[in-house]
C-alpha positions in Angstrom: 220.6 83.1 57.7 217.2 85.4 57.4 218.3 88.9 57.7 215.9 91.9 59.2 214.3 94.5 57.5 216.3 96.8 59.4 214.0 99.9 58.7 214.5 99.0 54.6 211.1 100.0 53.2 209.8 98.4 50.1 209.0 101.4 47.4 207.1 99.5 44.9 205.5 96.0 44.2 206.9 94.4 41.3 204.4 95.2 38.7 204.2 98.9 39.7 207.8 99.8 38.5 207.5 100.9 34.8 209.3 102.6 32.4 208.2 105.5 33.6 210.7 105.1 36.5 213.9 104.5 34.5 217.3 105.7 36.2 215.0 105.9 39.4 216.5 103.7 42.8 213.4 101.9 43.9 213.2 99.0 46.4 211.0 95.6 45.9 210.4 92.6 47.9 209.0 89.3 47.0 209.9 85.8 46.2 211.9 84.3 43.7 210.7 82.7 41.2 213.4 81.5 39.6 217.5 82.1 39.5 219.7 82.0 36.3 223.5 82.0 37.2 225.0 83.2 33.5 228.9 83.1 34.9 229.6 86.6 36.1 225.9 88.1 36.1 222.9 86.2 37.4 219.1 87.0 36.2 216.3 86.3 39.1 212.6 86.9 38.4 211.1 88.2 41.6 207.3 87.5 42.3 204.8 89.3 44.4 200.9 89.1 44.3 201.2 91.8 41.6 203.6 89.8 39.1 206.8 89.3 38.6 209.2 91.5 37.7 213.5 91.1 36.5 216.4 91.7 38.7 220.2 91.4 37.6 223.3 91.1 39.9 226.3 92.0 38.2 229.1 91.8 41.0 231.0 95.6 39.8 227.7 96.9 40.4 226.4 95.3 43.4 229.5 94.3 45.1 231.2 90.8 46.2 229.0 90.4 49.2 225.5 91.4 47.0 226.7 89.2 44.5 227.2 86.2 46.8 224.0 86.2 48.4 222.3 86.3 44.9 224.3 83.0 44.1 222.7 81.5 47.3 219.1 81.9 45.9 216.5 79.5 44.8 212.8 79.4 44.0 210.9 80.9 47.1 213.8 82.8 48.5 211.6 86.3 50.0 214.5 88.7 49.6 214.2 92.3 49.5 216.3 94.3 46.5 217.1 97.7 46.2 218.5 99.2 42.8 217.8 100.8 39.7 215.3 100.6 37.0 216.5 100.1 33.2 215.2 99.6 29.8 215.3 95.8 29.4 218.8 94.9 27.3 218.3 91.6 26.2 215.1 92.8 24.4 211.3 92.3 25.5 209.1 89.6 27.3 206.0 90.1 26.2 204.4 87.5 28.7 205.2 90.2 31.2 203.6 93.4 32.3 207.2 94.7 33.4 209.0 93.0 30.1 210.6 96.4 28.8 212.6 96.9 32.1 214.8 95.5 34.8 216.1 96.3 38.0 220.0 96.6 38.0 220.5 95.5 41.6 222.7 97.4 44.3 221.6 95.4 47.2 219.8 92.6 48.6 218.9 91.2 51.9 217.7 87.8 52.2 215.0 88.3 54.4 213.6 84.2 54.6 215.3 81.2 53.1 213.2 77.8 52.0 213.3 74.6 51.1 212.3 73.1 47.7 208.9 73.3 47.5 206.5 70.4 46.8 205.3 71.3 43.4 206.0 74.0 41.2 205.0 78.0 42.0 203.5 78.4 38.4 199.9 79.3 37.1 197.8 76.6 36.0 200.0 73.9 38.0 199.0 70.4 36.8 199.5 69.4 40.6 196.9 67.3 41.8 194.3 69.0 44.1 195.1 66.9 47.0 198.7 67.6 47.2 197.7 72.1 46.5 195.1 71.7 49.3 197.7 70.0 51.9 200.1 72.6 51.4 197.3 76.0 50.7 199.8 78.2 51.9 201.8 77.8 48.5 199.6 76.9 46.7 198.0 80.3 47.3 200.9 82.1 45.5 200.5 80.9 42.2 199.2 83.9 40.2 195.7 82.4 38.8 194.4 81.8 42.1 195.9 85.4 43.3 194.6 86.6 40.7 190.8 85.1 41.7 191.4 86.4 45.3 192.1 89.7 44.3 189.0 89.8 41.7 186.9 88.2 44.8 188.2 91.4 46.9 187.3 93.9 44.1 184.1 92.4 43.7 182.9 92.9 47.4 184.4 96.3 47.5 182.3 97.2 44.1 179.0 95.4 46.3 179.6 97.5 49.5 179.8 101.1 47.5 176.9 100.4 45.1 174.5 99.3 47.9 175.4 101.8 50.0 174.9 104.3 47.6 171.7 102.6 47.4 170.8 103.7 51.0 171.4 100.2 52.1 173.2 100.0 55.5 175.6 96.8 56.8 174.8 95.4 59.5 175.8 91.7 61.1 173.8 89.1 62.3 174.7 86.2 65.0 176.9 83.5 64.4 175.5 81.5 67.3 171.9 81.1 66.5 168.9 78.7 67.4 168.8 75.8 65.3 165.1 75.7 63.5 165.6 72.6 61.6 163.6 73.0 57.8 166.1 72.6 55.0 169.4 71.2 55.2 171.7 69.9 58.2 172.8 72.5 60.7 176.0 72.5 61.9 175.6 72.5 66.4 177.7 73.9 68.7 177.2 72.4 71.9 177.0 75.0 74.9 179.4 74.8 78.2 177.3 77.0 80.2 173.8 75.8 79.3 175.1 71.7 79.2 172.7 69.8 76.8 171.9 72.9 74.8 173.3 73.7 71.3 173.5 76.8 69.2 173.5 76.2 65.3 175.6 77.9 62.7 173.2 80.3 60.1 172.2 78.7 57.4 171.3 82.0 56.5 170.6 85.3 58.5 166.9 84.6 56.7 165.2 85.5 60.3 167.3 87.8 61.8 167.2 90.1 58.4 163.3 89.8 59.0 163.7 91.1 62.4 165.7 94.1 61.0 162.9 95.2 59.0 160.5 94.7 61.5 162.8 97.2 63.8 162.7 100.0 60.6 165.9 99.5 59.4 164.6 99.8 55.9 167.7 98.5 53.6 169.9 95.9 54.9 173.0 94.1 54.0 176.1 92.0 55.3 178.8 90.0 53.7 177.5 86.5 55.5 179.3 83.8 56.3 176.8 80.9 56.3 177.0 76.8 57.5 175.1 74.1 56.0 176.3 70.5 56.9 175.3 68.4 53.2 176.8 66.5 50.9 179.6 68.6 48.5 180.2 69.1 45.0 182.0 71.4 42.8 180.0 74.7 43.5 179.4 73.8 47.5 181.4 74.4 50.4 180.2 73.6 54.3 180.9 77.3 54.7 180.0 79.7 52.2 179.5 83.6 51.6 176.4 84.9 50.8 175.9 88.6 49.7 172.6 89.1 51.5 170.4 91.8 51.3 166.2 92.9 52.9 164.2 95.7 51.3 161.0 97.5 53.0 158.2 98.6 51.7 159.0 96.7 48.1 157.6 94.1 45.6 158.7 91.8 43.3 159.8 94.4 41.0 161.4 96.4 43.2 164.4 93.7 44.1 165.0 92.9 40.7 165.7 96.2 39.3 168.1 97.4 42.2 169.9 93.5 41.7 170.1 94.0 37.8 171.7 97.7 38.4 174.2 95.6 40.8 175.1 93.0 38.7 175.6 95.3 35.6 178.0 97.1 37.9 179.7 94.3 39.1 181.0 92.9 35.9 181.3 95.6 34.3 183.8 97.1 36.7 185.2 93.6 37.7 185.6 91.5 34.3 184.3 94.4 31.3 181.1 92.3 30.8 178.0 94.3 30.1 175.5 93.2 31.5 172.0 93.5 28.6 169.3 95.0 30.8 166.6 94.1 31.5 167.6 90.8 32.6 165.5 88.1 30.7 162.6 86.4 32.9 161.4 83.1 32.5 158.2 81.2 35.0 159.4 78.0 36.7 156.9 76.1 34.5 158.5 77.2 31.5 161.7 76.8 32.3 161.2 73.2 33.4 159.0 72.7 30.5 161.7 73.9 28.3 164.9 73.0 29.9 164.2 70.4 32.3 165.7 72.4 35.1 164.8 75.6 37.0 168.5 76.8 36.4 168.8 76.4 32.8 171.7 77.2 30.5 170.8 79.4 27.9 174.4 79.7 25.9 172.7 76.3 23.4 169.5 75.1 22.6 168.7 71.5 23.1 165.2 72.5 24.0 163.0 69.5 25.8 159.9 69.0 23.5 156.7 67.0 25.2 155.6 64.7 23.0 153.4 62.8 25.2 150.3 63.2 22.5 152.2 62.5 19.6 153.0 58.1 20.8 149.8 58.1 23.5 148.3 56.2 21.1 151.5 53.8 20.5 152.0 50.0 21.7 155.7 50.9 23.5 155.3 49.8 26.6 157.6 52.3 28.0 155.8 55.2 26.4 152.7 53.8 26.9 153.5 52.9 30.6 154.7 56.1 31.6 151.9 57.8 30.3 149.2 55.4 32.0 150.9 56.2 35.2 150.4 59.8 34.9 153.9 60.5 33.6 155.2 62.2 30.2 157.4 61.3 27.3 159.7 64.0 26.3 162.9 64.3 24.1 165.7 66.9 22.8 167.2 66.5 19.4 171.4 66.7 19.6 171.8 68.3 16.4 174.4 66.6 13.9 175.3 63.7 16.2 173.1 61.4 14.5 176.6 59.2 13.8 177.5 58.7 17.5 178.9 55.5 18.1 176.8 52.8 19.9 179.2 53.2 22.4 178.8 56.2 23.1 175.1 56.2 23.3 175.4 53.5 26.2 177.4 55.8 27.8 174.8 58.3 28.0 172.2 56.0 29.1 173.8 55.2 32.0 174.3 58.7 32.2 170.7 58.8 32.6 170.1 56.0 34.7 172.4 58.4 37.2 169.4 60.7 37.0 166.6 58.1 37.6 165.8 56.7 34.5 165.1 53.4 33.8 166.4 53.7 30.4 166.6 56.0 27.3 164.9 55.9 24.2 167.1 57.0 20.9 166.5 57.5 17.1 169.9 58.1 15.1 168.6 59.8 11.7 171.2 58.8 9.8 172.6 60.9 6.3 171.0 59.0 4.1 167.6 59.4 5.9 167.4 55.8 7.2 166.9 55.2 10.9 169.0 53.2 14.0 166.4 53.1 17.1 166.2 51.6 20.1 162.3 51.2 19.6 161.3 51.6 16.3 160.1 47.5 15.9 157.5 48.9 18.4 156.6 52.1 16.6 154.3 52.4 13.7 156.0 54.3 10.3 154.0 57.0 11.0 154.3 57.6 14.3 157.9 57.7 14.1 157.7 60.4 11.4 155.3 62.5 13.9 158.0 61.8 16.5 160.7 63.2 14.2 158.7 65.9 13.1 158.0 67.1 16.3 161.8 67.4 17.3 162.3 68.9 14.2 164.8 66.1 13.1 167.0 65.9 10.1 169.3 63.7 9.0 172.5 63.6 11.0 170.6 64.3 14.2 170.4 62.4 17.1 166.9 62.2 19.2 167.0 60.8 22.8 163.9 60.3 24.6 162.6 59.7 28.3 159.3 58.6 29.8 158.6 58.3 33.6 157.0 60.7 36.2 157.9 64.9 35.5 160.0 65.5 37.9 162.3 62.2 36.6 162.0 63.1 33.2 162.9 66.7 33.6 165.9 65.8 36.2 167.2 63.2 33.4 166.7 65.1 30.0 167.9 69.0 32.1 171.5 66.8 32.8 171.7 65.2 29.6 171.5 68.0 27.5 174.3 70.0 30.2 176.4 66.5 30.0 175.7 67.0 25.3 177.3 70.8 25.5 180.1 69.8 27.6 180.9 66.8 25.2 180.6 68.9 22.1 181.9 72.4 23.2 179.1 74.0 22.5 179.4 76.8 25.5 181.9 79.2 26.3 183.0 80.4 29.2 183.0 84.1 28.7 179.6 84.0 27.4 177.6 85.2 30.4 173.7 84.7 30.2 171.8 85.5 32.9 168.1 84.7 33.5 165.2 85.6 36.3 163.5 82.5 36.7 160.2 83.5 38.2 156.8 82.1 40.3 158.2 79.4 42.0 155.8 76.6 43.7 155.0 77.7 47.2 154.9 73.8 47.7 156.9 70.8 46.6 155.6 67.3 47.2 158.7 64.7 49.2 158.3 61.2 48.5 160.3 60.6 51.2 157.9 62.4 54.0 154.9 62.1 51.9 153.9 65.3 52.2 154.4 69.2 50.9 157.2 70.8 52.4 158.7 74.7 51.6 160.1 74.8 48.2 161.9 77.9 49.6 161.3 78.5 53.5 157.8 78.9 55.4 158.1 82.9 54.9 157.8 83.0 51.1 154.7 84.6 50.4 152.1 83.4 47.8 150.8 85.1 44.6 148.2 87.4 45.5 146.0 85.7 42.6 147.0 81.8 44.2 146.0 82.6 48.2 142.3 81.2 47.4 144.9 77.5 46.7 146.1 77.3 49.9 142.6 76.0 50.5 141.7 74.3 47.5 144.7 72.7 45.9 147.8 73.7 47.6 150.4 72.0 44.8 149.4 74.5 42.3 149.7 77.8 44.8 152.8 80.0 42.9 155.4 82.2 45.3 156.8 85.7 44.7 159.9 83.8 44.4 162.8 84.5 42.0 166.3 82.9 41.6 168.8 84.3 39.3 170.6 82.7 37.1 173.7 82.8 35.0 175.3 79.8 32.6 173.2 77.2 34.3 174.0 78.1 38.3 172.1 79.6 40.7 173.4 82.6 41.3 171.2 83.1 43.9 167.5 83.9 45.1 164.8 85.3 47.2 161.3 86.1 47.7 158.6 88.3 48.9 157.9 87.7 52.4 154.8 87.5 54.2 153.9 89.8 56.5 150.3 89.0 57.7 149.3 87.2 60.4 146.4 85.3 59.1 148.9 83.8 55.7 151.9 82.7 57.8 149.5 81.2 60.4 147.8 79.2 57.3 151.4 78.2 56.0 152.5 76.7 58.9 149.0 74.7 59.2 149.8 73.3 55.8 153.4 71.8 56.8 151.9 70.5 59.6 152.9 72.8 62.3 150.9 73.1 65.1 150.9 76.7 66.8 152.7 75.4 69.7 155.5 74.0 67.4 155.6 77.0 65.3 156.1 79.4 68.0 159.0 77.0 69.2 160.7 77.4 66.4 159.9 80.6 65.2 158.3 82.1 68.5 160.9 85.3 68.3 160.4 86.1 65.1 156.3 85.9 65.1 156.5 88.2 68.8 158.1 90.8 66.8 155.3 90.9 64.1 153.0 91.7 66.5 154.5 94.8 66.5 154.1 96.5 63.5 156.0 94.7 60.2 156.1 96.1 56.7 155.8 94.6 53.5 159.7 93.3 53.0 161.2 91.0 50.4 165.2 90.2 50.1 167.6 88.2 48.1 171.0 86.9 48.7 173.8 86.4 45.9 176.8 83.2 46.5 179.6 85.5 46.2 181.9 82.0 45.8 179.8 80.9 43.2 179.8 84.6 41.4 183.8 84.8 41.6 183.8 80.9 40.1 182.0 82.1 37.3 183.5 85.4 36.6 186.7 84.0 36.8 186.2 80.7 34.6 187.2 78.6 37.6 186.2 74.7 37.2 185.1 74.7 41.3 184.7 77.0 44.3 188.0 75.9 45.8 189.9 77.7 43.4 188.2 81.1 44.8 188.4 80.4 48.6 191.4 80.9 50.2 191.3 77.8 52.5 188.4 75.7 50.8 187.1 72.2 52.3 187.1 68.8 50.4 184.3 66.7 49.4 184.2 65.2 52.9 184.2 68.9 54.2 187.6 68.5 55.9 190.5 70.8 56.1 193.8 68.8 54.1 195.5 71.6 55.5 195.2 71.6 58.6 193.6 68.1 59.8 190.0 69.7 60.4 187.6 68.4 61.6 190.2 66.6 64.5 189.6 64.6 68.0 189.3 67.1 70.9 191.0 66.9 74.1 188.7 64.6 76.4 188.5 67.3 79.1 186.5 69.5 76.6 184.1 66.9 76.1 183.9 67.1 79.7 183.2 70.5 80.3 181.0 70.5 77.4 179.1 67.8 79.2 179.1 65.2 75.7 180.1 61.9 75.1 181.6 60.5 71.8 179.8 57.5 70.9 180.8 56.0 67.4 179.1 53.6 65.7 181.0 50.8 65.3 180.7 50.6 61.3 182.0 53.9 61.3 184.6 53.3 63.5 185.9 50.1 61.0 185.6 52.6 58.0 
């Protein structure tokens, strides 16, 4: 039976006794992580978020009825122990911060009992995900993910006194917003007092930090929860934290420096990283010329090299297609790999094929110098020497190749070469590189709309040398935009936003909104600028994604306490669930499920 407290107060956590406190009585709580009955003295290692820490129960020095409780316990037990610290006898555990001592127990109360728990309470549990996410609640004691909580929980704390040293004050925005629809899905919450109305969940608080600089509040920031409703992977959630952040009066410049000082703090204090400043910059263009992706990883090479000019001339029909049809032909050399098995090199193209390709070239330069291809019976000698030379290939290297439309090739070549380094182990995860990637397009073209929509959102403001564009060819207009970048994620971005009338009104023209529509959507927003609105620019940092990479994690779910699946539902606790009819009533909806959905 669970036992009270009964005024007992705990002294120290388990990793805060030391040696230092030898011959002292002290008092610690926790739960057992395991119990070793030795005949005549039992050993229990007792865990708390801190670590875990030795007691003994030797029945001559903590009594009969001490003694018997301790040979009740197993794992999970959260008992409370008073006695006294000693130098370890049986020598020491190195694996543990508290390995030179042990508590030589007088007392102990048994404050909640438990059953045997689904898997084991260990770090790095093999436990399948499923079964940790059904029962969070455990699986939220096992040290590594403490241990991420805990960093996530510095990290904010570092965030809030370096900005507002920075003069930067914290200040929250609505939950309940009005949906404005230009991006991803929102999330609605249907209204009972206004039936057939709906608030949506922020996306971001992109307008209403906007609005805070219009009303002079100069330097804004807020720990954000934020709500999109797409598709999952690794790095998304359907709810995520953003650490968000507006600036008055500023530029380009000026958001960068104060982010690099931030960052440079943060791991620093956090993980010991130092942070090289200043931060290495990079244009989009060059990035996706270079890396196929406008989040490239920097921590290997596998550079894309364009070698459209070198076969424009040659009878391949792929080149030779892609290249009539406006498209490029592009490859990366995977040094030493020039012996991959056939096999292997299948695997890859349909690797690609994931990406949109049709296919994928290859030339394995063999030792010897000899050549395996996939297209050489098309190629002239020497144009498959020019195609070598230009990847700078030797023999044992490996050349892949794709042809198609930019934006395929880029997508397919950026994910091969991430999809090489993982096979070889050619990164490490405590090799942090970060990146600015720079002058984003203003515009990006959808197939699926046929038309330009906001690479960012409708506020991004152009480059002062690219306005004249907006009139004369708006695909090549550049933003004051910015991401950063580290190991291949986005860590997170922002822009310069426009603050005059006559450039927002010509944005919205060019994604087709009328004035009437704008103001719709944007109508409270626009109203304040009438009033007065400085020159402001923000960014906003995904503190999951930060704490993922900081702490090595393989997914976000391992640094948020109660995470969502790939379906974005709750294992835990059955979310999202039927509702009682009656609060469809009030809310004035009816559930109408298409049938095919219904059957799956």
């Amino acid at each position: 039976m669970a036992e009270s407290m009964k005024g007992l107060k705990r002294t120290h956590r388990c990793t805060e006794v030391s040696n230092q406190n030898v011959n002292e009585t002290v008092t610690v709580m926790g739960w057992v992580q395991k119990s070793r009955n030795k005949g005549g003295i039992i050993f229990v290692d007792l865990r708390d978020r801190s670590g875990i820490l030795q007691v003994i129960f030797e029945e001559d020095k903590c009594g009969s009825e001490s003694f018997a409780k301790a040979e009740k316990l197993r794992s999970e037990f959260v008992v409370a122990v008073t006695g006294t610290v000693a130098l370890r006898a049986g020598g020491i555990n190195k694996n543990l911060a508290t390995g030179d001592i042990e508590i030589i127990a007088k007392d102990i109360r048994i404050l909640s009992e438990a059953e045997t728990p689904p898997f084991p309470i260990e770090e790095n549990a093999k436990t399948k995900e499923e079964i940790r996410l059904k029962y969070r609640p455990l699986d939220l004691r096992r040290p590594d993910i403490q241990k991420n909580l805990i960093l996530r929980s510095r990290v904010v704390g570092i965030i809030r006194n370096f900005l507002a040293e920075e003069g930067f004050l914290e200040i929250e925005t609505p939950i309940l917003n009005k949906s404005t629809p230009e991006g991803a899905r929102d999330y609605l919450v249907p209204s009972r007092v206004h039936p057939g109305s709906f608030y949506a969940l922020p996306q971001s608080p992109q307008i209403f930090k906007q609005l805070l600089m219009c009303s002079g509040y100069d330097r804004y920031y807020q720990v954000a929860k934020c709500f999109r409703d797409e598709d999952l992977r690794a790095d998304r959630q359907p709810e995520f934290t953003q650490i968000d952040m507006e600036l008055s009066f500023v530029d380009v410049e000026d958001v960068l420096d104060v982010n690099e000082r931030l960052l440079a703090k943060v791991f620093k204090e956090a993980i010991g990283v130092d942070v090289k400043l200043p931060i290495e910059r990079m244009t989009w263009q060059e990035a996706m010329e270079r890396f196929g992706s406008d989040k490239p990883d920097l921590r290997f090479g596998m550079e894309l090299k364009n070698v459209t000019d070198v076969v424009r001339d040659c009878e391949f029909v792929v080149f030779k297609g892609a290249i009539q049809n406006g498209g490029s032909v592009r490859g990366i050399n995977a040094k030493g790999q020039g012996a991959m098995p056939r096999k292997k090199i299948d695997a890859l193209v349909d690797f690609a094929k994931g990406y949109g390709a049709k296919g994928l070239a290859y030339i394995a330069i063999q030792e010897d110098g000899s050549l395996k291809s996939s297209f050489a019976k098309f190629m002239k000698d020497e144009e498959m020497e020019a195609l070598i030379d230009a990847l700078e290939g030797e023999p044992g290297d490996l050349l892949l190749f794709a042809a198609d439309r930019d934006k395929i090739v880029f997508s397919v070549l950026g994910a091969l070469r991430c999809e090489l380094a993982e096979q070889l182990e050619l990164v490490a995860k405590d090799d942090y590189r970060f990146l600015w990637v720079t002058e984003f397009p203003v515009f990006e073209w959808s197939d699926e709309e046929e038309r330009f929509k906001a690479m960012h959102h409708p506020f991004t403001m152009p480059m002062d040398e690219d306005l004249e564009l907006l009139d004369t060819d708006m695909g090549k207009a550049r933003a004051k935009a910015y991401d950063i970048v580290l190991n291949g994620c986005e860590l997170g971005g922002g822009s310069v936003r426009i603050h005059q009338d006559d450039v927002q009104e010509k944005m919205f023209e060019l994604l087709g909104f009328t004035k009437e529509e704008a103001h719709d959507r944007f109508g409270f927003l626009l109203d304040a600028f009438q009033y007065g609105v400085p020159p402001h620019a923000g960014l906003a940092f995904g503190l999951d994604r930060m704490i993922m990479l900081m702490t090595g994690a393989d997914s976000i779910r391992d640094v948020i306490a109660f995470p969502k699946i790939k379906d974005a539902s709750c294992l835990m606790s059955n979310a999202p669930d039927v509702v009682d009819p009656k609060q469809l009533e009030e809310l004035c909806l009816k559930v109408d499920i298409p049938e095919t959905e219904k059957d799956d």
